[in-house]
LUMVOKOL-662163 format. One line per 10 residues: their letters; for each residue x, y, z of C-alpha. Coordinates in steps of 0.2 Angstrom, whole numbers, plus 2048, in hexadecimal, padded with zeros to 3 digits. Example, Ala and Ser with C-alpha at 12.3 -4.5 7.8 and 13.67 -1.06 7.14 Angstrom:
LUMVOKOL-662163
as	83E:7EA:827 ~ 844:7FB:824
end
This chain:
LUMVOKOL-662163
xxxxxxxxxx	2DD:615:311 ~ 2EE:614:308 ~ 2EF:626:304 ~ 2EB:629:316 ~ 2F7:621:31E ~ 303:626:310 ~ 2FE:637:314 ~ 300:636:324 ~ 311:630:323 ~ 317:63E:31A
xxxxxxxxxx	310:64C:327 ~ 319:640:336 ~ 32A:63F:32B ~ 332:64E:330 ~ 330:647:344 ~ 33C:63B:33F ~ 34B:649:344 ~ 345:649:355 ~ 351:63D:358 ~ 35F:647:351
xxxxxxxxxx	35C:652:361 ~ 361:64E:371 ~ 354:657:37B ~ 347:651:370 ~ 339:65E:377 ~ 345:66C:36F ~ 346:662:35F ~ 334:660:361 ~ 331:673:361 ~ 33C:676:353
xxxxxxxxxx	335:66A:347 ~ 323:66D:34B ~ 327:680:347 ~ 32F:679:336 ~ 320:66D:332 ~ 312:67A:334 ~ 31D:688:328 ~ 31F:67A:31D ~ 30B:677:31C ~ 308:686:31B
xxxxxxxxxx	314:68D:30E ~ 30F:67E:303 ~ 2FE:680:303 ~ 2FC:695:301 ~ 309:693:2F4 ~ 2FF:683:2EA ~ 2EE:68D:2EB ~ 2F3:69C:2E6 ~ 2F9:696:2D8 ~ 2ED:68C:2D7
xxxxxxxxxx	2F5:67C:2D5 ~ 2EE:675:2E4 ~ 2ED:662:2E1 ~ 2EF:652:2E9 ~ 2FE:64D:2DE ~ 307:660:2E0 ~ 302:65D:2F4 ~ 308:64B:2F6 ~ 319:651:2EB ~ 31D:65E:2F5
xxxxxxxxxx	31C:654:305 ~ 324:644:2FF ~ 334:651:2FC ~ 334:658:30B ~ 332:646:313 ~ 343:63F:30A ~ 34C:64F:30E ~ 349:64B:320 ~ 34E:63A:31E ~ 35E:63F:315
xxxxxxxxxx	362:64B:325 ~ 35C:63C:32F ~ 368:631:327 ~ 377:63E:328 ~ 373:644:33A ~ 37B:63C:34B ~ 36D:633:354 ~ 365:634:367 ~ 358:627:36A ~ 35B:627:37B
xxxxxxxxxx	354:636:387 ~ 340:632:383 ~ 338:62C:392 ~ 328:624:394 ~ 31A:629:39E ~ 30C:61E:3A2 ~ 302:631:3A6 ~ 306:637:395 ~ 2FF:627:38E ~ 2EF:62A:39B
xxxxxxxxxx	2EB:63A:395 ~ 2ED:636:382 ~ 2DE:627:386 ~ 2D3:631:393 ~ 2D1:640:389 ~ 2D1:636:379 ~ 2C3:62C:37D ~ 2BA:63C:385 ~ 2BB:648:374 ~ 2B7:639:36B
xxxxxxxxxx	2A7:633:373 ~ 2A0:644:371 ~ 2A0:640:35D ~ 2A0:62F:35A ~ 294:62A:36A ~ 28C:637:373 ~ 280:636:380 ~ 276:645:386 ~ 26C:654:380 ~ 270:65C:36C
xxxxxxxxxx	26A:669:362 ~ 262:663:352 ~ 251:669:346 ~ 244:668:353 ~ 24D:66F:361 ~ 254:666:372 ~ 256:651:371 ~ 25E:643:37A ~ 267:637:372 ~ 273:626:37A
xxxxxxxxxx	281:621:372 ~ 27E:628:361 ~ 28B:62A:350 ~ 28D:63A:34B ~ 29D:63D:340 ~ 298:64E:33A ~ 29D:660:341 ~ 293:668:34C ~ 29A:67B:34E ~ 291:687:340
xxxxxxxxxx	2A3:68B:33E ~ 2A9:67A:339 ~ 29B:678:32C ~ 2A3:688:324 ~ 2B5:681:325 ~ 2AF:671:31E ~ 2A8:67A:30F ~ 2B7:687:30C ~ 2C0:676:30F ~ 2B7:66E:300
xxxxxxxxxx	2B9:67B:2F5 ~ 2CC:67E:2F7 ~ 2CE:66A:2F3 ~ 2C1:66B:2E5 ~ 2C9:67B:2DB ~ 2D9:67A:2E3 ~ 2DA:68D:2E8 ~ 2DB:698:2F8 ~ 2C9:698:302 ~ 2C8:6AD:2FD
xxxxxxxxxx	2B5:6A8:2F8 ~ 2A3:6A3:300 ~ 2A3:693:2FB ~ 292:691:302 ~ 28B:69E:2F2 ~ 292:69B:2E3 ~ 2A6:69C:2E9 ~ 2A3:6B0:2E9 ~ 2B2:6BB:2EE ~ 2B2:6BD:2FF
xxxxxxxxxx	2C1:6C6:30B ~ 2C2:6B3:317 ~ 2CF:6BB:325 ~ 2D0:6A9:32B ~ 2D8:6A2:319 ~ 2E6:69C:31F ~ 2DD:691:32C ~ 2D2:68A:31D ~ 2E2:688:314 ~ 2EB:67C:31C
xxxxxxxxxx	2DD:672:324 ~ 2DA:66E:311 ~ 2EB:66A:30F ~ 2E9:65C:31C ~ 2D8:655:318 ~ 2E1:655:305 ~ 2F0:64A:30A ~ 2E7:63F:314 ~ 2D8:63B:307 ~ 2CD:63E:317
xxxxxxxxxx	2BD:646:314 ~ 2BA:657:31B ~ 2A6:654:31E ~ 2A9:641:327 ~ 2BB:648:32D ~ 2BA:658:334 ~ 2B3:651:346 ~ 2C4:646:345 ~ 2CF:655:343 ~ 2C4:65E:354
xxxxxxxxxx	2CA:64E:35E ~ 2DC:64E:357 ~ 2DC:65F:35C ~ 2D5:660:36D ~ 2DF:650:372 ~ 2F0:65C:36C ~ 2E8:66A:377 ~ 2E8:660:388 ~ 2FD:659:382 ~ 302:66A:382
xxxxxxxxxx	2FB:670:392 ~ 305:661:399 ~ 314:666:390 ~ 314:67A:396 ~ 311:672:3A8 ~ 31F:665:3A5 ~ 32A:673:39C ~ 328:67E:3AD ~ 32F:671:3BA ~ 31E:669:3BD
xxxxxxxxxx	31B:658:3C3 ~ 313:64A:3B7 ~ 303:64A:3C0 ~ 300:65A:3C2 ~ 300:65D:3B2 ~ 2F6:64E:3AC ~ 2EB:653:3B9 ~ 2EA:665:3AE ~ 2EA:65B:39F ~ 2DC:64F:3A2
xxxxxxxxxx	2D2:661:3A8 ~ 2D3:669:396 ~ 2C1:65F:38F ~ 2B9:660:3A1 ~ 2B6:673:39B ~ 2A7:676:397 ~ 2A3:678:383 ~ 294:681:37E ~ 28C:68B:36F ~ 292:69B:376
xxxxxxxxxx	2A2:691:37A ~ 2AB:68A:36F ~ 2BA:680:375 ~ 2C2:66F:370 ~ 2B3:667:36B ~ 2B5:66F:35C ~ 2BF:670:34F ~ 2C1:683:349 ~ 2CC:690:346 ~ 2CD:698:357
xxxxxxxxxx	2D3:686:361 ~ 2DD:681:353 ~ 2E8:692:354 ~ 2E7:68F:366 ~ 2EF:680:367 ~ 2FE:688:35C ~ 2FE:695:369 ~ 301:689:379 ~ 30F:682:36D ~ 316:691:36E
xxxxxxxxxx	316:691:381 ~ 31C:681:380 ~ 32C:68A:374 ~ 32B:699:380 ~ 32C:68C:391 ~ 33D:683:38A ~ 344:695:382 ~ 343:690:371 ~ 33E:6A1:36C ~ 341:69D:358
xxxxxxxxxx	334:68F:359 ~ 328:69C:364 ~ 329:6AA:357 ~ 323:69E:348 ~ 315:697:352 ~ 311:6A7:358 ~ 30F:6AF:349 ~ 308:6A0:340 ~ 2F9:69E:34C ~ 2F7:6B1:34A
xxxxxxxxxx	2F3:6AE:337 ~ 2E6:69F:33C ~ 2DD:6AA:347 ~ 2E3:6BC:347 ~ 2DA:6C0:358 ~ 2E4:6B6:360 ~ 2EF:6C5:360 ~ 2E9:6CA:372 ~ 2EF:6BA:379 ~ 300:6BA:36C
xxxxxxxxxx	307:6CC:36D ~ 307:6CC:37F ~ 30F:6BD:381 ~ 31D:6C0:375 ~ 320:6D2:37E ~ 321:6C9:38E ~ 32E:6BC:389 ~ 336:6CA:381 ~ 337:6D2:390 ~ 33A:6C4:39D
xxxxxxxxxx	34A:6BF:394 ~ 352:6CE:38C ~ 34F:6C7:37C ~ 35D:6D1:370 ~ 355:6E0:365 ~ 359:6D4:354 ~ 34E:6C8:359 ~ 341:6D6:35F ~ 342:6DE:34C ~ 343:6CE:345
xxxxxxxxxx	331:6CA:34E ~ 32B:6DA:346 ~ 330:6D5:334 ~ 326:6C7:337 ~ 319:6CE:33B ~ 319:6DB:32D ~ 31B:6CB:322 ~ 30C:6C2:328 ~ 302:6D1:327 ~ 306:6D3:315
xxxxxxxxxx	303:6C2:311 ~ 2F2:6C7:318 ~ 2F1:6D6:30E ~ 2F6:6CD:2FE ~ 2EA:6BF:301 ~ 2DA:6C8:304 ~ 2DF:6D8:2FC ~ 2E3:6E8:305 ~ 2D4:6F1:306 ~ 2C9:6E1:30C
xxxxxxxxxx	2D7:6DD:31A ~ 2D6:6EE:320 ~ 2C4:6EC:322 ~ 2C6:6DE:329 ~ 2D2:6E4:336 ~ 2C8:6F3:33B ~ 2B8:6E6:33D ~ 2C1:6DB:34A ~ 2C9:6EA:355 ~ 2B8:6EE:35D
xxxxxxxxxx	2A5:6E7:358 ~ 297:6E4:35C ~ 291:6D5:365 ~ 287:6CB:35C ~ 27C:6C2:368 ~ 275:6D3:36C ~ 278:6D0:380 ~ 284:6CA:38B ~ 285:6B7:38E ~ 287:6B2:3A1
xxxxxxxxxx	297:6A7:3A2 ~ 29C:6A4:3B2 ~ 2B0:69C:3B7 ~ 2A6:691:3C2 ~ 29B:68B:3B5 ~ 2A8:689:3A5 ~ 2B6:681:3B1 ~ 2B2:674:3BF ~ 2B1:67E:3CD ~ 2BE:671:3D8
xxxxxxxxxx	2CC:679:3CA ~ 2C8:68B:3CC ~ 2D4:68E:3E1 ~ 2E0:682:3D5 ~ 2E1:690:3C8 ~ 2DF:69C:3D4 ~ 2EF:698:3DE ~ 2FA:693:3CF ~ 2F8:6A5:3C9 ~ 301:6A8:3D9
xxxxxxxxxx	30F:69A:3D6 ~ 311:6A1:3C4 ~ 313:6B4:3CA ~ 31E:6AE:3D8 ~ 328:6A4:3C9 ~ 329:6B3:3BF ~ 324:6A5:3B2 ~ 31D:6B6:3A9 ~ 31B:6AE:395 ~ 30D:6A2:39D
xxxxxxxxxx	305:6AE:3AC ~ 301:6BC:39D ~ 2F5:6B2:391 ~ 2EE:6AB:3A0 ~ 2EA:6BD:3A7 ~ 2E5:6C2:394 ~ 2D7:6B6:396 ~ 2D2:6B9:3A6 ~ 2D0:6CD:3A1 ~ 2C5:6CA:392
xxxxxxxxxx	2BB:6BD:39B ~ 2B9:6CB:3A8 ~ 2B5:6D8:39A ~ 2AA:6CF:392 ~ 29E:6CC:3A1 ~ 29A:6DE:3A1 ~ 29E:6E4:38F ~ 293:6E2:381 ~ 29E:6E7:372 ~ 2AE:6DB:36C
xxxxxxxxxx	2BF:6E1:36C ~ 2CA:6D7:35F ~ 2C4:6C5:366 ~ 2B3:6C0:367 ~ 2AC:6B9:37B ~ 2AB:6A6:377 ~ 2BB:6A7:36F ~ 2C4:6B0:37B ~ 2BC:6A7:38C ~ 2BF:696:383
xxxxxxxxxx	2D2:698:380 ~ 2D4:69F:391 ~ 2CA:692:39C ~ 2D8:688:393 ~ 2E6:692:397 ~ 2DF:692:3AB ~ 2E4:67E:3AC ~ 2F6:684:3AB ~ 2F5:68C:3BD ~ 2EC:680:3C3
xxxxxxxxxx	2F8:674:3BD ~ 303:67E:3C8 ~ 2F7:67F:3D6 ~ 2F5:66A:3D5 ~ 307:66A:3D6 ~ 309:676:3E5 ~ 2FB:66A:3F0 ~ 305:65A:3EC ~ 316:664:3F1 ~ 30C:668:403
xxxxxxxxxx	306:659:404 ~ 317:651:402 ~ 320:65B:40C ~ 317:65F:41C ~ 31C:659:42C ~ 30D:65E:436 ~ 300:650:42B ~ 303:63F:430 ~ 306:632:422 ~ 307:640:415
xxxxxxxxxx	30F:636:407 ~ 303:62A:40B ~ 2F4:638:408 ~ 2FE:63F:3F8 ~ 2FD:62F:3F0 ~ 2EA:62E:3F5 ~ 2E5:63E:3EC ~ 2EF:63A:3DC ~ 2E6:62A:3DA ~ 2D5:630:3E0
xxxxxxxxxx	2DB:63F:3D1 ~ 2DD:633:3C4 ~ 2D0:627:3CB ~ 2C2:635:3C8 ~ 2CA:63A:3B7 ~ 2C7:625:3B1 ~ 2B6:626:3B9 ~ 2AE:635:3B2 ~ 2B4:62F:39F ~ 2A9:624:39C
xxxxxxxxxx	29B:630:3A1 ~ 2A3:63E:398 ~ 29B:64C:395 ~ 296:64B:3A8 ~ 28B:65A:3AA ~ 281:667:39C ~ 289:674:3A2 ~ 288:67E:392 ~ 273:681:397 ~ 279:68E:3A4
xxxxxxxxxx	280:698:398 ~ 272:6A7:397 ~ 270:6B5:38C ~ 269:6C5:393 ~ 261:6CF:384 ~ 25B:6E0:38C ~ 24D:6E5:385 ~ 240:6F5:386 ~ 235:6EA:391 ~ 244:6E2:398
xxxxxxxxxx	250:6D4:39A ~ 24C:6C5:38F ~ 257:6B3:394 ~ 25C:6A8:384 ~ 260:698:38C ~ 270:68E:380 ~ 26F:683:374 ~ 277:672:375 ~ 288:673:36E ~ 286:660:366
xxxxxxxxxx	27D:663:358 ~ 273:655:349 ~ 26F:663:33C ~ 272:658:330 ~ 269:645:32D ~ 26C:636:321 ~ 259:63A:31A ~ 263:64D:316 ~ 270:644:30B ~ 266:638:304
xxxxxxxxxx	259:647:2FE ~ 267:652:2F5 ~ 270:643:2EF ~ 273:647:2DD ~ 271:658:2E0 ~ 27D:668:2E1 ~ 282:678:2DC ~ 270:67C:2DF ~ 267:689:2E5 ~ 25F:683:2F6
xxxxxxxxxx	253:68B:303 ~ 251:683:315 ~ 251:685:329 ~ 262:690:32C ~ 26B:682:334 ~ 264:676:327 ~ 26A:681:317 ~ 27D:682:321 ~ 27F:671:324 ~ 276:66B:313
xxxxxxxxxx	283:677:309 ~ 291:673:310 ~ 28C:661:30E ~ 289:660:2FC ~ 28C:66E:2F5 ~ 27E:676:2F2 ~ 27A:68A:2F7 ~ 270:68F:303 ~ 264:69E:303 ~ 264:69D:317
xxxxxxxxxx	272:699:320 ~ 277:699:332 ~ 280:6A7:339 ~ 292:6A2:336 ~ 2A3:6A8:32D ~ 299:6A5:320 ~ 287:6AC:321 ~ 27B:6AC:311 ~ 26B:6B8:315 ~ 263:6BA:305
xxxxxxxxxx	252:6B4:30A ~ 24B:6AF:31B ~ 246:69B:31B ~ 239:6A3:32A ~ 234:6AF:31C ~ 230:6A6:30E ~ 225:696:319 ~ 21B:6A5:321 ~ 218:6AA:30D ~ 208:6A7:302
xxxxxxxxxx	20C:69A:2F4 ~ 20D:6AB:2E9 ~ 21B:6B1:2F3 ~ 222:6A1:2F3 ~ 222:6A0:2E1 ~ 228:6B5:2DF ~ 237:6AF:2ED ~ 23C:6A1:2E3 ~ 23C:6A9:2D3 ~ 245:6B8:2D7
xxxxxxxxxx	254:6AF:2E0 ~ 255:6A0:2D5 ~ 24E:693:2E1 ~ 252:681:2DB ~ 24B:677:2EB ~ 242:67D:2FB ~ 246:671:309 ~ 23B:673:31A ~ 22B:671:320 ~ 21D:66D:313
xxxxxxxxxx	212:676:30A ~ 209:673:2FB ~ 208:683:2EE ~ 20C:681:2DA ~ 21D:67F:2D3 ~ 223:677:2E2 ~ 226:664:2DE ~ 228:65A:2EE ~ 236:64F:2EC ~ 236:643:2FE
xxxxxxxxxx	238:648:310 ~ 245:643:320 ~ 23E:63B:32F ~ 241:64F:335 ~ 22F:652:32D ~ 23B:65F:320 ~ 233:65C:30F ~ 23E:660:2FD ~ 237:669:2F1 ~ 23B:66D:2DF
xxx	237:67D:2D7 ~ 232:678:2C5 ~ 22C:68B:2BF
end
């Protein structure tokens, strides 16, 4: 607990020279650019050379912590100019409490070994996205050997060409300062992180003349989107929302003309998650653009980029980043369909003539660095309903971050009904009626928290497979997931660096848990395919054995069976049985 909080000190310490701004938003910006550079320089740097430690870590940042102090010190002072807002304060609760009920005690429908269950109230602090399992074992093994995640941590730390290093990288470098662990703190970080999502769409409204409440109102919105399997938004804590939310800094940066602070963001969130390029590039160019930004800054934002994309280059060698980039410009899909997401469905539906309008107001604004990624979104959401094949960014990537980017003009469009209301003549008692709607607003905002998730949205998200003998429905998954039990860690306790075979999810979860490899894995960042669980259950006990002998089988974990050389170690209350291969 000491080294936490003395960790966390040392990440807040540079936030101390807010105060040496007047406008502390600006100062904000400016030192939020500095922090995450800081992060990130320190930890690339540390791994690469492989000096990666908590000591080295903790040095570094107690450094930069007294250097801020020193400044501090040195620097006139402004505590005045921060004002307090009691909506600020609701939003931080309501969407606190929302994110963390879904992982600490949900009540609905999850996705577990035996298919579709209901559970009340249950503790669940593990991750739930295949693609947290991933980071949580990259995480691990950047901590453990104190280098770059370049590997596949989940078979025997291979090389592997991980385009989403950085991401990996500094996430490490947080669980590392802290002393939090990645498997019981990654679900921490998705809360931390959906909670900074929802501040920063109320600071873009706030930054672009919006009222408190209309922004609050667009804040408090963020988490009633709906989350899904084939959706992945701010339940989850991976690399696609965590870039995002550097992004709507950016906009943030953009929105108070702090176009130094914007560049860095922007260019850093583009080395999280280099997708989000389609929302990043136009963006930039539209700033650029809308303000006549001079050609030095405009040449300086290309030498960036060249410097970023050598960084890229260095880290996972040029051929395997060429590769890489060729593989994300245009793929196919994987789901092998189209999956039906509809805006009414993903965003409640009394939102959407909100959006609509405020797409108006920001056009009419010419409020042109917020109206692009927002029309960004709206394109590939468009696309993708008819197009099978990805173009650079992937369909629940893509629809998630922009049915986050649509409570910006819906903000506006909140804002626009308030001003109407306000200022008619023609209603009687219209402040009277005003006031009404914003408390009836935050009223059902309270209300539906302590029933939050409200509806199971996500089970309307189709996927139409067409086939020779037709179109074939594959009905969602529940995005809250319980993979992985106590009776799983108490099996393979004692147990790792072990060759493993088990259910898919099972051999994900299992491995990234404790370390163990998995000869089934599933699909991810990481995927390991070397033999079908499936496969081998549907085997004789002599291709069970021929199996296990070729690839080295240490333990088979599933359903039982009873063939020699397979010494059955216990069983979960899941009915999945361990067994030892002893041939």
């Amino acid at each position: 607990m000491i080294q936490t909080i003395l960790g966390a000190v040392l990440c807040c310490a540079p936030l101390i020279l807010i105060f040496t701004f007047q406008d502390k938003l600006r100062g904000l910006l400016r030192i939020s650019a500095f922090m995450i550079c800081a992060h990130l320089a320190a930890t690339v740097i540390t791994q690469a050379f492989h000096i990666f430690s908590y000591g080295v870590v903790l040095g570094i940042h107690a450094i930069i912590a007294v250097v801020c102090v020193a400044i501090f010190i040195r620097r006139e002072k402004y505590f005045s100019g921060i004002k307090f807002s009691w909506l600020v304060l609701l939003v931080a609760i309501v969407v606190g409490f929302e994110l963390s009920s879904v992982h600490y005690f949900y009540k609905g429908i999850v996705s577990d070994i035996g298919g579709l269950n209901a559970v009340s109230r249950d503790f669940y602090p593990y991750p739930h996205y295949s693609d947290e399992w991933v980071g949580v074992s990259l995480v691990n093994y950047s901590i453990n050997e104190g280098s770059l995640p370049l590997v596949n941590s989940l078979w025997k730390n291979e090389p592997y060409p991980n385009g989403l290093a950085f991401f990996h990288s500094i996430v490490s470098e947080f669980f590392l300062l802290l002393n939090i662990s990645p498997l019981m703190g990654w679900s921490l970080f998705a809360v931390v992180n959906g909670l900074m999502i929802s501040f920063l769409i109320f600071l873009i409204l706030k930054s672009n003349g919006i009222s408190d409440f209309s922004s609050a109102a667009a804040a408090l919105s963020v988490p009633l989107i709906v989350n899904g399997v084939n959706l992945s938004g701010i339940w989850f804590f991976v690399p696609h929302i965590f870039a995002f939310s550097i992004f709507l800094l950016s906009l943030v940066s953009f929105s108070k003309k702090e176009f130094k602070a914007g560049i860095i963001q922007s260019l850093v969130c583009i080395g999280f998650y280099p997708p989000i390029i389609v929302f990043v590039a136009p963006t930039l160019l539209a700033y650029i653009f809308s303000n006549k930004v001079s050609k030095y800054y405009a040449l300086l934002i290309c030498l960036a980029a060249a410097v970023i994309t050598l960084l890229l280059s260095l880290v996972l060698g040029f051929s395997n980043a060429l590769s890489l980039a060729v593989s994300w410009i245009v793929r196919p899909n994987l789901d092998g369909g189209i999956i039906s997401m509809s805006p009414w469905v993903v965003i409640p539906v009394l939102l959407l003539p909100f959006a609509a309008y405020g797409i108006y107001e920001l056009y009419k604004k010419k409020l042109y660095t917020v109206l692009v990624p927002v029309l960004i979104g709206i394109f590939f959401w468009i696309l993708y309903s008819f197009i099978q094949d990805v173009f650079i960014i992937d369909k629940s990537r893509v629809v998630a971050m922009g049915a986050i980017l649509l409570m910006i003009p819906a903000g506006f469009g909140i804002e626009a009904l308030l001003r109407c209301l306000r200022t008619s003549k023609q209603l009687p008692h219209n402040l009277k009626i005003a006031l009404f709607f914003e408390f009836a607003v935050v009223t059902v905002f309270l209300v539906s928290a302590f029933f939050y998730p409200v509806s199971n949205s996500w089970s309307k998200f189709v996927l139409n497979v067409r086939t020779e003998e037709g179109t074939i429905e594959y009905i969602s998954a529940a995005p809250i997931t319980r993979y992985l039990s106590q009776d799983d860690m108490k099996l393979f306790e004692g147990i790792s660096g072990k060759v493993f075979l088990s259910h898919p999810w099972k051999g994900l979860v299992i491995g990234a848990a404790t370390g163990n490899y998995p000869l089934d894995s599933k699909s991810s960042t990481l995927t390991n395919r070397f033999v079908r669980y499936y496969d081998f259950m549907k085997g004789s006990c002599q291709v069970k054995t021929a199996l296990a002998k070729d690839f080295s089988v240490d333990y088979v974990y599933g359903a039982p069976f009873e063939c020699d050389g397979f010494e059955k170690l216990g069983q979960s209350k899941e009915n999945q049985h361990l067994y030892k291969f002893v041939f």
